[in-house]
HTML snippet that shows the backbone in 3Dmol.js (N, CA, C, O; Angstrom):
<script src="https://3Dmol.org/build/3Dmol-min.js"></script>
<div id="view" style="width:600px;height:400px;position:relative"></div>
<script>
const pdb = `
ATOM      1  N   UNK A   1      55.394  -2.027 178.108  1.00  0.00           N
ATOM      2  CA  UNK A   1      56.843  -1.954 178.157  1.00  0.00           C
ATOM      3  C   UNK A   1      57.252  -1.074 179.338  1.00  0.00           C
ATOM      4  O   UNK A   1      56.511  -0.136 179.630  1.00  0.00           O
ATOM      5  N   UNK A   2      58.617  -1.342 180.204  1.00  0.00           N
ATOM      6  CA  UNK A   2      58.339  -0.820 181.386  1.00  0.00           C
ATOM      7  C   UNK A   2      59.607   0.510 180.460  1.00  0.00           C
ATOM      8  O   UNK A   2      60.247   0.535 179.409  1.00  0.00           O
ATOM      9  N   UNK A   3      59.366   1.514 181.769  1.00  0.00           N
ATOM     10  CA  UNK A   3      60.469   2.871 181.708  1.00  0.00           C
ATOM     11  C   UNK A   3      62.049   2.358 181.249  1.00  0.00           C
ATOM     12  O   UNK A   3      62.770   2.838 180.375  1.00  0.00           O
ATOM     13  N   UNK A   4      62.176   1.791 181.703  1.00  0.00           N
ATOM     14  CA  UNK A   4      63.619   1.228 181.159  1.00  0.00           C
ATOM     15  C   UNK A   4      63.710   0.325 180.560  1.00  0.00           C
ATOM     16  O   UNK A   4      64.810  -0.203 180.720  1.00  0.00           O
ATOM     17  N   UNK A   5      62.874  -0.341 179.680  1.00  0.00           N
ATOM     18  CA  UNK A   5      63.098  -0.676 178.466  1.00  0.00           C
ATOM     19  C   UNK A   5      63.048   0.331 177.426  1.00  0.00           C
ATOM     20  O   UNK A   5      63.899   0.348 176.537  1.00  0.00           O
ATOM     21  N   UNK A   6      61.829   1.417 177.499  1.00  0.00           N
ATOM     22  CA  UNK A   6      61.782   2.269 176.494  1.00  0.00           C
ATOM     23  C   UNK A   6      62.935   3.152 176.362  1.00  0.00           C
ATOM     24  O   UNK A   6      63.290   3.254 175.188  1.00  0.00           O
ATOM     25  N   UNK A   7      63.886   4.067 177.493  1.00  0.00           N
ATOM     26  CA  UNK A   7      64.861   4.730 177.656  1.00  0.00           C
ATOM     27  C   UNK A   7      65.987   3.896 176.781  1.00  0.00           C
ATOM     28  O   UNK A   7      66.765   4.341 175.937  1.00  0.00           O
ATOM     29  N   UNK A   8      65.818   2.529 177.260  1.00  0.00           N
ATOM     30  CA  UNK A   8      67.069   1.682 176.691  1.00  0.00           C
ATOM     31  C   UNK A   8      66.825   1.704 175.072  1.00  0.00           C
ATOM     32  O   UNK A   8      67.747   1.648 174.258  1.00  0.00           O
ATOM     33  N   UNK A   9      65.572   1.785 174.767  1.00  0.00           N
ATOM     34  CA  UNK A   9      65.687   1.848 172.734  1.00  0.00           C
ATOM     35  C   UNK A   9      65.961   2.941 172.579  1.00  0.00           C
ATOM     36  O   UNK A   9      66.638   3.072 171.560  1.00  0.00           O
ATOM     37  N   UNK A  10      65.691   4.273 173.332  1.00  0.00           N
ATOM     38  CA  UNK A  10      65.680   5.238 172.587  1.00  0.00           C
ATOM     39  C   UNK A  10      67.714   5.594 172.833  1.00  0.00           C
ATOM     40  O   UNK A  10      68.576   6.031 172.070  1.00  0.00           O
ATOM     41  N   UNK A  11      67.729   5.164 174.152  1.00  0.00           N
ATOM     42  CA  UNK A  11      69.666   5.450 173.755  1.00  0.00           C
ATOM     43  C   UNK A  11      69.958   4.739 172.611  1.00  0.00           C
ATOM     44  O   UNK A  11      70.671   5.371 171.831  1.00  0.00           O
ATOM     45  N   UNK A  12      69.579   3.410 172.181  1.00  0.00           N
ATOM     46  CA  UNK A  12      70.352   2.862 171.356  1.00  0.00           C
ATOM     47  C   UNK A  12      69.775   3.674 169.907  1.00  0.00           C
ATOM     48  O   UNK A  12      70.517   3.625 168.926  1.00  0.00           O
ATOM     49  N   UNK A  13      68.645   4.307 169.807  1.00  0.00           N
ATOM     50  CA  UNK A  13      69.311   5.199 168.305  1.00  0.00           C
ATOM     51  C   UNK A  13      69.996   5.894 168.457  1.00  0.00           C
ATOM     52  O   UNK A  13      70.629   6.269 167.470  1.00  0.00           O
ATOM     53  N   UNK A  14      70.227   6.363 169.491  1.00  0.00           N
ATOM     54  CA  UNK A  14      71.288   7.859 169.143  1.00  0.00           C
ATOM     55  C   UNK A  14      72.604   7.420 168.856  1.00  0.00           C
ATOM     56  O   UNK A  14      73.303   6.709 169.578  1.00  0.00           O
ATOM     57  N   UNK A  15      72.960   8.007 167.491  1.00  0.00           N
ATOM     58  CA  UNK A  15      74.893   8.095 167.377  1.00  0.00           C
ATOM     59  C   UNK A  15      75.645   7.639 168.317  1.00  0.00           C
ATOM     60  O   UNK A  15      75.289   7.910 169.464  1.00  0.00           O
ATOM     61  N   UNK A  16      76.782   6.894 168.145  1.00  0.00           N
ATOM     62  CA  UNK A  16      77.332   6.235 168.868  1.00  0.00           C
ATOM     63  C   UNK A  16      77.906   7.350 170.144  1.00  0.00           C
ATOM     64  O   UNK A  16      77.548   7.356 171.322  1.00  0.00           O
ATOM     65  N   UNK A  17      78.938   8.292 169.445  1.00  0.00           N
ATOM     66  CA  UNK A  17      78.690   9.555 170.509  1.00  0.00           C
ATOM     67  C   UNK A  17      77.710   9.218 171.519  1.00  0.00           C
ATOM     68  O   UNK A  17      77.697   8.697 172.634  1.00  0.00           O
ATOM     69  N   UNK A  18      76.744   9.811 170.540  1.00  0.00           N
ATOM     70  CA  UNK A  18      75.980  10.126 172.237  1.00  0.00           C
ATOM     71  C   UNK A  18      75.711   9.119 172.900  1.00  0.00           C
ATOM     72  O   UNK A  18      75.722   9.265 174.122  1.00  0.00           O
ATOM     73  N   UNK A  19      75.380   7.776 172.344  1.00  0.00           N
ATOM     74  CA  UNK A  19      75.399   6.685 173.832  1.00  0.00           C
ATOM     75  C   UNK A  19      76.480   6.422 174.590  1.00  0.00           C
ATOM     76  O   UNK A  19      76.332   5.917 175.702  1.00  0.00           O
ATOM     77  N   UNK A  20      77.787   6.746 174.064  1.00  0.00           N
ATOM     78  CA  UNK A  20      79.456   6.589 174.249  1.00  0.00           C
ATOM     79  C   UNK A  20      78.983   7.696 175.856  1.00  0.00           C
ATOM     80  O   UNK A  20      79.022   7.406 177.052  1.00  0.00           O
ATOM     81  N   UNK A  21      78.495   9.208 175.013  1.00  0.00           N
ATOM     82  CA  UNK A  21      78.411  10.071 176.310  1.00  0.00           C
ATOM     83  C   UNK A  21      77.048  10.043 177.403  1.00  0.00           C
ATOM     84  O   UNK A  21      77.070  10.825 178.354  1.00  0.00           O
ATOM     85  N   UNK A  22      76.072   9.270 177.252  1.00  0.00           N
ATOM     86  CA  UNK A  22      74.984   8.816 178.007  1.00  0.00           C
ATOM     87  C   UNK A  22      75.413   7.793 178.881  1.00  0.00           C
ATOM     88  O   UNK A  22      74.942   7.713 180.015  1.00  0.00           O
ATOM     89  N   UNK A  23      76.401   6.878 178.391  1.00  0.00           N
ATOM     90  CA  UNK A  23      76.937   5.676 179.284  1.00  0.00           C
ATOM     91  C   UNK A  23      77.807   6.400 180.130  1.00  0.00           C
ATOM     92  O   UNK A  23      77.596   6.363 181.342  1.00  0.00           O
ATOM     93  N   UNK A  24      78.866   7.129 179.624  1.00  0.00           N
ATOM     94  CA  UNK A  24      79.629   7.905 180.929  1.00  0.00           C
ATOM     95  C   UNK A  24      78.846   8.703 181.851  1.00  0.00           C
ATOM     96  O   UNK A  24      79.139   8.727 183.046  1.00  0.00           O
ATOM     97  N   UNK A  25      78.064   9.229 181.473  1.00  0.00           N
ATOM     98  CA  UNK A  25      77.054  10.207 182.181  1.00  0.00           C
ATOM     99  C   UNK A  25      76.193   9.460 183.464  1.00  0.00           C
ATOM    100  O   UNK A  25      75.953   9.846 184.608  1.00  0.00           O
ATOM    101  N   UNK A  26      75.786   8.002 182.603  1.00  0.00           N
ATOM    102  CA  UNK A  26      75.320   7.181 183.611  1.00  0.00           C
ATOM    103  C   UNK A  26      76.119   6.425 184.647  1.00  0.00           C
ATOM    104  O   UNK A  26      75.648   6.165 185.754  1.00  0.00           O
ATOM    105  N   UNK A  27      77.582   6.007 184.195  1.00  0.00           N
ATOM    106  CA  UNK A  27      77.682   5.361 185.534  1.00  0.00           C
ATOM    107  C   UNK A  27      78.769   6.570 186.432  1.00  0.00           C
ATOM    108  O   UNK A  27      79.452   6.234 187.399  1.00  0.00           O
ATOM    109  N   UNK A  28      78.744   7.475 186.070  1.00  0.00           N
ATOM    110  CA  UNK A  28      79.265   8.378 186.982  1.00  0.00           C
ATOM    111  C   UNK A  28      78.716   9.170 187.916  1.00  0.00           C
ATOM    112  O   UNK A  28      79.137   9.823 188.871  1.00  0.00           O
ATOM    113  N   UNK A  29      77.489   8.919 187.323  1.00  0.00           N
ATOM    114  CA  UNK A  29      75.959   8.984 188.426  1.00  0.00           C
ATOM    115  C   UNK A  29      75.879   8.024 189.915  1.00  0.00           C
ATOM    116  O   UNK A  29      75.405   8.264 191.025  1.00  0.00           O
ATOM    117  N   UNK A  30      76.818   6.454 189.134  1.00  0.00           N
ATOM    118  CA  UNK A  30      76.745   5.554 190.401  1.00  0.00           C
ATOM    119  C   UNK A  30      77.859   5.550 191.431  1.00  0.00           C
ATOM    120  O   UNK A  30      78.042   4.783 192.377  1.00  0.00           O
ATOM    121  N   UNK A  31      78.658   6.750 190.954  1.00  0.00           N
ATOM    122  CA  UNK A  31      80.238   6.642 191.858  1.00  0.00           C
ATOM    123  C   UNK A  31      79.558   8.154 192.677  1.00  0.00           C
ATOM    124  O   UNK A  31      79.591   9.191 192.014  1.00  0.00           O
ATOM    125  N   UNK A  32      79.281   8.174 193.345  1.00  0.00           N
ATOM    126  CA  UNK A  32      78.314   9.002 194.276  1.00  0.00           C
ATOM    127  C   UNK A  32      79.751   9.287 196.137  1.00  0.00           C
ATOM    128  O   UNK A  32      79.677   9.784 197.261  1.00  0.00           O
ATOM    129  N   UNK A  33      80.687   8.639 195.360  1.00  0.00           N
ATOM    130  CA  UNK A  33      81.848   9.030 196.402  1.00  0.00           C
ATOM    131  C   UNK A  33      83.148   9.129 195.743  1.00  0.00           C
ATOM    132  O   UNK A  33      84.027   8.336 196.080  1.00  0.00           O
ATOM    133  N   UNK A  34      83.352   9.919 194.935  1.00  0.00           N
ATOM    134  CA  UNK A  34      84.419  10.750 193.811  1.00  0.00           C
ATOM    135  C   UNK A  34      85.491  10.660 195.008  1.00  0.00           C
ATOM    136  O   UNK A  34      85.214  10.961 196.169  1.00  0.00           O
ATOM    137  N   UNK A  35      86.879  10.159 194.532  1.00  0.00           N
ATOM    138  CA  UNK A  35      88.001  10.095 195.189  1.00  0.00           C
ATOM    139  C   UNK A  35      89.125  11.118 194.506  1.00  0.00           C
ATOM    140  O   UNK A  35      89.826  10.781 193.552  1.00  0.00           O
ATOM    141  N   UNK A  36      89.173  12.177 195.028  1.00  0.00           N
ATOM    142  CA  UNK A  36      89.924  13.184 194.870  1.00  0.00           C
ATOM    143  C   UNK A  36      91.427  12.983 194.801  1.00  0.00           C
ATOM    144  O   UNK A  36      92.188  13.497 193.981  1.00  0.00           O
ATOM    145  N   UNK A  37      91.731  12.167 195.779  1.00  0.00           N
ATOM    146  CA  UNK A  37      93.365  11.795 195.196  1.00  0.00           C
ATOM    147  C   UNK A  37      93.163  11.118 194.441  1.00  0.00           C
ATOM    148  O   UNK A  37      94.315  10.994 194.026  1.00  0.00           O
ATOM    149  N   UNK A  38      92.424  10.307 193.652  1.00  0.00           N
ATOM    150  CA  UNK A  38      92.584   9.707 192.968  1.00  0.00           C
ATOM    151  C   UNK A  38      92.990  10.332 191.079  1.00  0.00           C
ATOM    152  O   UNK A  38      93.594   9.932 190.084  1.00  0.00           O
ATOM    153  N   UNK A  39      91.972  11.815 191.650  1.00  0.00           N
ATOM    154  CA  UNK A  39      92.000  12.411 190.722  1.00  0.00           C
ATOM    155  C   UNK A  39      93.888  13.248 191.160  1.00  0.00           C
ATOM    156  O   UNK A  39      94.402  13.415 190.055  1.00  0.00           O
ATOM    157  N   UNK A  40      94.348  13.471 191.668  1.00  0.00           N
ATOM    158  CA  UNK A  40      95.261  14.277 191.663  1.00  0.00           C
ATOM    159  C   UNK A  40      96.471  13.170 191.505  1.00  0.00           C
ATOM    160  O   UNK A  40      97.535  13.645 191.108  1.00  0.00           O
ATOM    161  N   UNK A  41      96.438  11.481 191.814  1.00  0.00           N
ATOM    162  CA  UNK A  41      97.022  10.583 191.618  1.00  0.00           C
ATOM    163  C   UNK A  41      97.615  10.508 189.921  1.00  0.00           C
ATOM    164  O   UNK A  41      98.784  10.584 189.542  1.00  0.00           O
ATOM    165  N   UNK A  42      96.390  10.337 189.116  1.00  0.00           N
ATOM    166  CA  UNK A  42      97.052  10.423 187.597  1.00  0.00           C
ATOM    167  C   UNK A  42      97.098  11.602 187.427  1.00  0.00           C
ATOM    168  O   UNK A  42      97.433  11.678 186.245  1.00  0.00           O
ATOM    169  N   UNK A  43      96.981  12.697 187.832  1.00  0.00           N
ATOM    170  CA  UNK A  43      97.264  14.316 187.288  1.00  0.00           C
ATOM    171  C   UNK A  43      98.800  13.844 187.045  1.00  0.00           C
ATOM    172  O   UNK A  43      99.261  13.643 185.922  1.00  0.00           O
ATOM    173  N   UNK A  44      99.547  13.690 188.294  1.00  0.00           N
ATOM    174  CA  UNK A  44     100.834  13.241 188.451  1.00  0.00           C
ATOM    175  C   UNK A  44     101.462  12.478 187.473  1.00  0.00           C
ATOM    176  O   UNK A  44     102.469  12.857 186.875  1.00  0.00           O
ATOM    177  N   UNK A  45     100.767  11.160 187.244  1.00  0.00           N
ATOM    178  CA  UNK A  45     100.987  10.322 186.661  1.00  0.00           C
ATOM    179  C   UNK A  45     101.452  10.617 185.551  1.00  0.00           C
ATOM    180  O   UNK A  45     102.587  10.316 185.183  1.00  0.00           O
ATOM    181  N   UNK A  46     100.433  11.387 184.740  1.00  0.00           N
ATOM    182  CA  UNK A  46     100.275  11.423 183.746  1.00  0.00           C
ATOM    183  C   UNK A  46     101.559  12.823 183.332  1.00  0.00           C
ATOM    184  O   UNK A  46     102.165  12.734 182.264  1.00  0.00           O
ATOM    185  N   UNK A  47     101.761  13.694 184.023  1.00  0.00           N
ATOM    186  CA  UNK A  47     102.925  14.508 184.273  1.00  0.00           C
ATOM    187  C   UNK A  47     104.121  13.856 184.112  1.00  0.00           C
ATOM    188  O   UNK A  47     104.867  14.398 183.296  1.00  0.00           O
ATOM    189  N   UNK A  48     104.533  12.863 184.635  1.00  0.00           N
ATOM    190  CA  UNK A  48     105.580  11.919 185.077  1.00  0.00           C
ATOM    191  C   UNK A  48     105.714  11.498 183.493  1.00  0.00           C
ATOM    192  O   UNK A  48     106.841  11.599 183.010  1.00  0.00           O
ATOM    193  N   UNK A  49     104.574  11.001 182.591  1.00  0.00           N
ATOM    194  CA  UNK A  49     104.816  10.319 181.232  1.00  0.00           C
ATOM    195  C   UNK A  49     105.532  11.285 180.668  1.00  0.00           C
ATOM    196  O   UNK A  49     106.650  11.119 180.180  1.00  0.00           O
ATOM    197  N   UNK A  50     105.012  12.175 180.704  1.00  0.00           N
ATOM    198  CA  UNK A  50     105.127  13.500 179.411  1.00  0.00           C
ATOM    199  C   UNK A  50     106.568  13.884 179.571  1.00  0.00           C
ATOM    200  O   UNK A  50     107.313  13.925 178.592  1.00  0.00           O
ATOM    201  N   UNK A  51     106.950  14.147 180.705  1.00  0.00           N
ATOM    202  CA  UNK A  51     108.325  14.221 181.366  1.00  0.00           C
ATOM    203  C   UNK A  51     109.032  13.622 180.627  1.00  0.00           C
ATOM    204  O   UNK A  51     109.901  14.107 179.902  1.00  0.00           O
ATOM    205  N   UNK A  52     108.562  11.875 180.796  1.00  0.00           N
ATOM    206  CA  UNK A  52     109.991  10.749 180.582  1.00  0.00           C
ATOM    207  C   UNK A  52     110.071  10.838 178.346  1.00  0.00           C
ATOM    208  O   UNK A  52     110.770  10.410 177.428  1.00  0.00           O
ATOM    209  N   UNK A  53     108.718  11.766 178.583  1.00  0.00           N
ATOM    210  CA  UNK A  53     108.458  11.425 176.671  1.00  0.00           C
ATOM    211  C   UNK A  53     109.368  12.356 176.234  1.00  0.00           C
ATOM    212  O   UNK A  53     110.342  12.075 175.536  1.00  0.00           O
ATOM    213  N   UNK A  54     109.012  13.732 176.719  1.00  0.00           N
ATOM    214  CA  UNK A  54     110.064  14.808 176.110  1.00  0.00           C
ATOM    215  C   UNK A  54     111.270  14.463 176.606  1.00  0.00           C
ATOM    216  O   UNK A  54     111.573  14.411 175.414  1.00  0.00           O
ATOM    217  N   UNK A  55     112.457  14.117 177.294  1.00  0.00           N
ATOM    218  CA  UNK A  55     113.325  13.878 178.264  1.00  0.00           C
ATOM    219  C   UNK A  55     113.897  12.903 177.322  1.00  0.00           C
ATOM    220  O   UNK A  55     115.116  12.968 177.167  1.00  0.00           O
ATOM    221  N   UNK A  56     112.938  11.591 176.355  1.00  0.00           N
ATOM    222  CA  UNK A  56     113.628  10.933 175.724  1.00  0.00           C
ATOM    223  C   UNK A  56     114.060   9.396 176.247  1.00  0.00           C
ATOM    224  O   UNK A  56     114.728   8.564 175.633  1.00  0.00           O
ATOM    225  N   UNK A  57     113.417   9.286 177.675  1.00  0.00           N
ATOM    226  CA  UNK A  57     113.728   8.333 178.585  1.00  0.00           C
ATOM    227  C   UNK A  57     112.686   7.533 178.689  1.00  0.00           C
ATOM    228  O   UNK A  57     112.925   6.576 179.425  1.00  0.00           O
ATOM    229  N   UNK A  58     111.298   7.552 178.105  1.00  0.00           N
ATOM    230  CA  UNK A  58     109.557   7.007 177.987  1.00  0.00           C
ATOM    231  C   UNK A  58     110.219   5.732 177.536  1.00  0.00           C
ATOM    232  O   UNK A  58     111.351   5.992 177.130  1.00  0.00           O
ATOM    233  N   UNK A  59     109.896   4.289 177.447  1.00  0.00           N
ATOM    234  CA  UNK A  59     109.817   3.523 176.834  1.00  0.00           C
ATOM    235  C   UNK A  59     108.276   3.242 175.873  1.00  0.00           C
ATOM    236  O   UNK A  59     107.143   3.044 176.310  1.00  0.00           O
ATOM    237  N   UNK A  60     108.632   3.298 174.806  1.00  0.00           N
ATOM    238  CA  UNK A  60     107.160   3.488 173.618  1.00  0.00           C
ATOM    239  C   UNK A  60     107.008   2.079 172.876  1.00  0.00           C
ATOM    240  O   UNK A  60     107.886   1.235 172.701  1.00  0.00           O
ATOM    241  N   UNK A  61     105.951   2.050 172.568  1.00  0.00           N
ATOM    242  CA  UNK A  61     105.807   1.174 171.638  1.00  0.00           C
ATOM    243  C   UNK A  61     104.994   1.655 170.581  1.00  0.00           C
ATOM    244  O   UNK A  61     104.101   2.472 170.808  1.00  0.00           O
ATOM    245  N   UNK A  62     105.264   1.145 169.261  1.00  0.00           N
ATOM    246  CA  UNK A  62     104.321   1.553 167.679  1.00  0.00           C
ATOM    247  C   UNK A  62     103.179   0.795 168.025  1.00  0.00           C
ATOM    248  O   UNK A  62     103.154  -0.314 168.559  1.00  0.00           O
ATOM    249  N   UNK A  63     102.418   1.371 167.735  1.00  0.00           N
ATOM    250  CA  UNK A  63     100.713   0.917 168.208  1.00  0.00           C
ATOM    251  C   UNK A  63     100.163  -0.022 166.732  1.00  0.00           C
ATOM    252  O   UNK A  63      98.995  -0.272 166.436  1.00  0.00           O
ATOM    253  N   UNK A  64     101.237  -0.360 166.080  1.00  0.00           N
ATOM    254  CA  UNK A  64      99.948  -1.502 165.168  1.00  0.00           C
ATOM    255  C   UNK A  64     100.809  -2.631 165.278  1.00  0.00           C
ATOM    256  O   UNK A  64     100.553  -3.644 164.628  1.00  0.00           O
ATOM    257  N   UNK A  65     102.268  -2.541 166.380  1.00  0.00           N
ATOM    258  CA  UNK A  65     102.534  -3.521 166.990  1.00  0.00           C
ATOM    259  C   UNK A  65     102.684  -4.283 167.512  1.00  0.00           C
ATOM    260  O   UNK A  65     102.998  -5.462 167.349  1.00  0.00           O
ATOM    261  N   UNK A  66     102.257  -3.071 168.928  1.00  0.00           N
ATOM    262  CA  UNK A  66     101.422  -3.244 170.251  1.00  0.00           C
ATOM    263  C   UNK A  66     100.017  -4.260 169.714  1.00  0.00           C
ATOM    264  O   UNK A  66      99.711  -5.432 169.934  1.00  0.00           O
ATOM    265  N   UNK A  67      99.469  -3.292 169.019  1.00  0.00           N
ATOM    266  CA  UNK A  67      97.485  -4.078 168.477  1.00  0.00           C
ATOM    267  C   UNK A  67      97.914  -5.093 167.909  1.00  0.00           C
ATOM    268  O   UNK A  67      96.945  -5.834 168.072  1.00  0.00           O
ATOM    269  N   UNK A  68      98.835  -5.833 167.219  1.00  0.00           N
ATOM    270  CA  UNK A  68      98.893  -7.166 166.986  1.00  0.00           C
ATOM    271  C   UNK A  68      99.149  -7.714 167.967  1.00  0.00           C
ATOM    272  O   UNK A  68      98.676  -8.846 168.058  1.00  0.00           O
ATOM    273  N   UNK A  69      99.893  -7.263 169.002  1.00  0.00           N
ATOM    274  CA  UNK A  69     100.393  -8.327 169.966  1.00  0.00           C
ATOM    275  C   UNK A  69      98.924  -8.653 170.548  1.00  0.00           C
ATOM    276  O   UNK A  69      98.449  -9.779 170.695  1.00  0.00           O
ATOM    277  N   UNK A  70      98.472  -7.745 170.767  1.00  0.00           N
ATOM    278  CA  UNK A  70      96.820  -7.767 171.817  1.00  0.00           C
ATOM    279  C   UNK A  70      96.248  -8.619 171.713  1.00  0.00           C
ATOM    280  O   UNK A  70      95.691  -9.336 172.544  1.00  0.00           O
ATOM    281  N   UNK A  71      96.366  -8.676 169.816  1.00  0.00           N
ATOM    282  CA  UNK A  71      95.024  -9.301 168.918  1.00  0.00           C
ATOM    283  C   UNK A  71      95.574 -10.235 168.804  1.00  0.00           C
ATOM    284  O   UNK A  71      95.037 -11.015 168.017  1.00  0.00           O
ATOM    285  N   UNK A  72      97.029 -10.777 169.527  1.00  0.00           N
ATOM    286  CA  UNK A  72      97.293 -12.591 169.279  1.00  0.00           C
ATOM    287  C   UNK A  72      97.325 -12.997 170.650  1.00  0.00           C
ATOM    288  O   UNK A  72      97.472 -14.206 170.826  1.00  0.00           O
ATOM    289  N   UNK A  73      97.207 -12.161 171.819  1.00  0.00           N
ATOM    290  CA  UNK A  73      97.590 -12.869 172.762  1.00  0.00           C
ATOM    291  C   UNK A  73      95.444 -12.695 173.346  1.00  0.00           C
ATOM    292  O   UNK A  73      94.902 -13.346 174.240  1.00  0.00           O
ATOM    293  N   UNK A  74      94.973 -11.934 172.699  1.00  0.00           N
ATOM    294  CA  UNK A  74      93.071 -12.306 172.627  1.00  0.00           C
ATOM    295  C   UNK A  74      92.508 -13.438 171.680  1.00  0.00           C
ATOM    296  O   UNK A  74      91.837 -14.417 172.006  1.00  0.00           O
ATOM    297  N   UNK A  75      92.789 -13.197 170.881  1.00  0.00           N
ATOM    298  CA  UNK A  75      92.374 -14.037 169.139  1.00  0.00           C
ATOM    299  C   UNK A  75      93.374 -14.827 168.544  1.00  0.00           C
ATOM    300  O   UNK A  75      93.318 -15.316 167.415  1.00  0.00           O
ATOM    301  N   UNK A  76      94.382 -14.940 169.436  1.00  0.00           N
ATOM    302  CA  UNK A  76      95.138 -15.930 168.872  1.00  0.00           C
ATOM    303  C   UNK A  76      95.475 -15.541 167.141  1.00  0.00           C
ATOM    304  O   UNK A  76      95.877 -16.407 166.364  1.00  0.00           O
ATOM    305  N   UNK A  77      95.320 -14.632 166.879  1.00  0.00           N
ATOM    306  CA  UNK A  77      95.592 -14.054 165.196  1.00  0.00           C
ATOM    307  C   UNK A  77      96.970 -13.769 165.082  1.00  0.00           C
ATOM    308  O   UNK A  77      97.428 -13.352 164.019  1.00  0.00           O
TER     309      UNK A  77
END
`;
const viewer = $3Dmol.createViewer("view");
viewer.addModel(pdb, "pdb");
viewer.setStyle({}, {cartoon: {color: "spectrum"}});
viewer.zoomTo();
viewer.render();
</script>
């Protein structure tokens, strides 16, 4: 069995966690040119939400409304 098959069984016992955090771990290994505005891009962004949320001006949606819509416009359900 080669090295990466065996690595690949042994992630898949571990708790979902930890393969959840072994998979991020791994492909952030392959972005080996980190874009800094990119990071300061949603800092903003994400500033800008919180703003329009407290402010009262956010447009929201109820999330098991939203997840039906998802789950009919994926699954047709």
């Amino acid at each position: 069995m080669s090295d990466e098959k065996e690595v690949f069984a042994q992630a898949l016992s571990l708790p979902q966690r930890g393969r959840a955090e072994l998979a991020t771990r791994l492909l952030e290994s392959l972005d080996t040119q980190a874009d800094n505005d990119v990071d300061q891009a949603w800092l903003q962004e994400i500033e800008r939400r919180c703003t329009a949320v407290d402010a009262g001006t956010a447009v929201t949606s109820d999330w098991g409304e939203f997840r039906a819509r998802i789950e009919r416009e994926i699954f047709g359900r």
